[in-house]
C-alpha positions in Angstrom: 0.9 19.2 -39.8 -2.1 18.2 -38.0 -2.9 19.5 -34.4 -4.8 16.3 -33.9 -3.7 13.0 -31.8 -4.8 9.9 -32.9 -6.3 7.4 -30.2 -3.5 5.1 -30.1 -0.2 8.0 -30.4 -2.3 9.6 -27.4 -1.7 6.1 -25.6 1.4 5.8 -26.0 2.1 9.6 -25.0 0.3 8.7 -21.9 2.3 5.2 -21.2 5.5 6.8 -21.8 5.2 9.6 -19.7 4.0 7.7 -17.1 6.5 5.0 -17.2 9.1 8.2 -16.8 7.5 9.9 -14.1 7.5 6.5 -12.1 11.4 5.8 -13.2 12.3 9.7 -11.9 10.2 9.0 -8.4 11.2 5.6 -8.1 11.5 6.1 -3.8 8.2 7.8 -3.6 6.5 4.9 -5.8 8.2 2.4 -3.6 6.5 4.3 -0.4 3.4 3.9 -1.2 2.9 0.9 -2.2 5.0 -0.4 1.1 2.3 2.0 3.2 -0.7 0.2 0.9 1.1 -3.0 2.0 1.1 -2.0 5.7 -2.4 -0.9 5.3 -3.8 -4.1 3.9 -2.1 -5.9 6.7 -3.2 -3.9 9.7 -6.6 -4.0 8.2 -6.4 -7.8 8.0 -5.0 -8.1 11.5 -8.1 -5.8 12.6 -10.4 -8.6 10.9 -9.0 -11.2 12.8 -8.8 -9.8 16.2 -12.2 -8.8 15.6 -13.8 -12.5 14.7 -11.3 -13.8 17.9 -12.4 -14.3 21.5 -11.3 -11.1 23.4 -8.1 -11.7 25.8 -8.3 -10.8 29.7 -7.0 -7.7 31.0 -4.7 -9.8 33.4 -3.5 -12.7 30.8 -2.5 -9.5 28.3 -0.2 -8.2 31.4 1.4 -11.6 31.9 2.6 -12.0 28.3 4.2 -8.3 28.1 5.7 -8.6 31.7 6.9 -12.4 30.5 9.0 -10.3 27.5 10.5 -8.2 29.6 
């Protein structure tokens, strides 16, 4: 019996233990990649406010005291 891997049983060593470790963690997986989500879209919104004319102090107070 040979102590060696070939390139391809390595592979699929690699893909299987992987695909198990993300079946077992499923919730964790599923957090990070909803907190990448939430990253990409805060940074997004960041972009955007920062190409965008900048609101008045007073015009900002009007809208939250509108909601309440």
């Amino acid at each position: 019996m040979s102590a060696m891997i070939d390139e391809k049983e390595l592979a699929a060593l690699v893909k299987s233990a992987v695909a198990e470790a993300l079946q077992e963690q499923r919730a964790l997986v599923k957090e990070i990649v909803e907190e990448a989500i939430e990253e990409i879209a805060l940074s997004r919104a960041i972009d955007e406010g920062m190409q965008s004319v900048p609101a008045k102090r007073e015009e900002v107070f009007a809208i939250l005291e509108g909601a309440q």
